[in-house]
C-alpha positions, 0 to 999 in steps of 0.5 A: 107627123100623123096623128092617128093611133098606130098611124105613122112614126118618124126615124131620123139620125143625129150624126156625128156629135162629139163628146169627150170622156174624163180622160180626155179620149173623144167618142164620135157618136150618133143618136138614132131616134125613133118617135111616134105620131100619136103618143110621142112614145121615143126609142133613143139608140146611141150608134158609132156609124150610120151604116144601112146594117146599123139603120135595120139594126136600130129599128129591130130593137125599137119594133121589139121595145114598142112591141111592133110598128106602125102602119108607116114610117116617115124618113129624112133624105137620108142615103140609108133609104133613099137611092139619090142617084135616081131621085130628083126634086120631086120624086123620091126612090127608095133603096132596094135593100130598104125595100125589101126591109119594110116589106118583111117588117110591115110598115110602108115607107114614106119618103119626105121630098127630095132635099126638102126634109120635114122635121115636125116632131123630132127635131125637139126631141134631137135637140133636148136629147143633144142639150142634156148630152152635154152636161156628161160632156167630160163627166163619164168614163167609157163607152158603156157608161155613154150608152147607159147615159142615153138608155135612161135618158131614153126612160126619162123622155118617155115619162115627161109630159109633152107640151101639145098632148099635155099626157107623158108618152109612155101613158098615151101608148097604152092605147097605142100599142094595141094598135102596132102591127107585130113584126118577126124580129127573127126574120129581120136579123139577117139584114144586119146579123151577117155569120162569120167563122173564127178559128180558135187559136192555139190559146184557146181564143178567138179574135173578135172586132179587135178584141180576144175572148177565150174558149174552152180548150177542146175547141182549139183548131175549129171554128166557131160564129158569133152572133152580136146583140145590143150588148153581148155576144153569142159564140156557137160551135155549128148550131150550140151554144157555147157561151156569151160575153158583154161586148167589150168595148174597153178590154182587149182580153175577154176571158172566163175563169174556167177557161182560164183554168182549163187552158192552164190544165192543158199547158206547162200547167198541166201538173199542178192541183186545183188549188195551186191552179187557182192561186196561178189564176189569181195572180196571172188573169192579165197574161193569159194571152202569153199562155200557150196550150201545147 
């Protein structure tokens, strides 16, 4: 990589690592990483899928936690990017959607050869951060806990000095980061935000990615959206916001307690006092997908 401030950054993927939580259940994982040429300043992503919308998805959030881009960036063979039907040995294409990505971002992309990748920079990187992911290897509980293991891994790599530079990246990008082009967040998340409508069912719920997370009762029968960050959902009726859940990755019910209560107002309920309804709240949260509004 090149060396000059605000000069160029590499992206590359390590894909499908196996780690296993302390209940024996297996978690397929991907680790993303972005680093920078000069400070070596890393933004570190825990991913499920190495999808192109995955790919577009990482590098907004690594543009909003450096602050903007540099003026290139160095990407792999991967096929997120490069439109392999129409690269050879010494001509590499880059894939129309990827195109128009790096466009609207304000970065030039820059291709290593075909099949001849360069790994200078990353590789370490991918290698430590892989070294001391295996010491959670049976030692963690879930998905979220995984994810908070690589965020402050993440912190941990960007406050470690770097043999080389002999400087902690996250010192040496104070004078780097004034040199990043900003970037529009907002106009590049319709590259991986694609709206969808959910019906809210009779229960006062909608069925998200697998999962069911209440709504109250006067959207019964409409239909709403959800937009996904990194870490919670944001469900809206047209334009306004309705509420927002932590994405639930363990839990198929998903509710709030006013909800609740509001579905349980509207059912066989409907008769009973506040506080008769909130010792029914109490002892029946775990049923709520068996209430339903008449």
């Amino acid at each position: 990589m090149k060396l000059s401030l605000g000069y160029q950054s590499q992206v590359d993927w390590k894909e499908t690592v196996t780690l296993i939580d302390k209940y024996g259940n297996p978690y397929v994982i991907n680790i993303f990483l972005m680093i920078f040429g000069y400070s070596r300043m890393k933004f570190v992503k825990l991913t499920f899928d190495r999808e192109q919308k995955t790919l577009f998805e990482c590098m907004t959030s690594a543009f909003e936690f450096f602050g903007g881009t540099t003026d290139e960036i160095l990407f792999d063979n991967m096929r997120t990017v490069v439109d392999r039907a129409k690269s050879d040995f010494s001509k590499v294409v880059i894939n129309e959607k990827c195109t128009e990505f790096a466009k609207d971002s304000g970065f030039l992309v820059r291709a290593c050869r075909a099949f001849r990748p360069e790994t200078k920079g990353k590789v370490e990187v991918l290698a430590k951060i892989m070294n001391r992911l295996k010491a959670y290897n049976n030692e963690f509980d879930n998905h979220y806990e995984l994810i908070q293991i690589v965020d402050q891994m993440n912190i941990d790599l960007n406050n470690e000095i770097v043999q080389g530079i002999n400087q902690k990246p996250i010192d040496r990008f104070q004078k780097e980061k004034n040199t990043l082009t900003p970037v529009n967040i907002e106009l590049l998340k319709p590259y991986f935000i694609h709206k969808k409508e959910y019906k809210v069912s009779k229960e006062s719920m909608i069925t998200y990615k697998g999962k069911k997370y209440s709504l109250p009762t006067a959207y019964v029968g409409k239909y709403v959206t959800v937009t996904e960050g990194d870490f919670e959902i944001y469900i809206y009726y047209t334009t306004n916001f309705i509420c927002s859940y932590n994405i639930s990755l363990d839990y198929y019910l998903n509710y709030k307690e006013e909800h609740y209560k509001d579905i349980l107002s509207k059912s066989a309920y409907r008769d009973k006092t506040d506080k008769q309804l909130d010792k029914i709240i109490e002892q029946n949260l775990k049923n709520l997908d068996n209430i339903l509004i008449e």
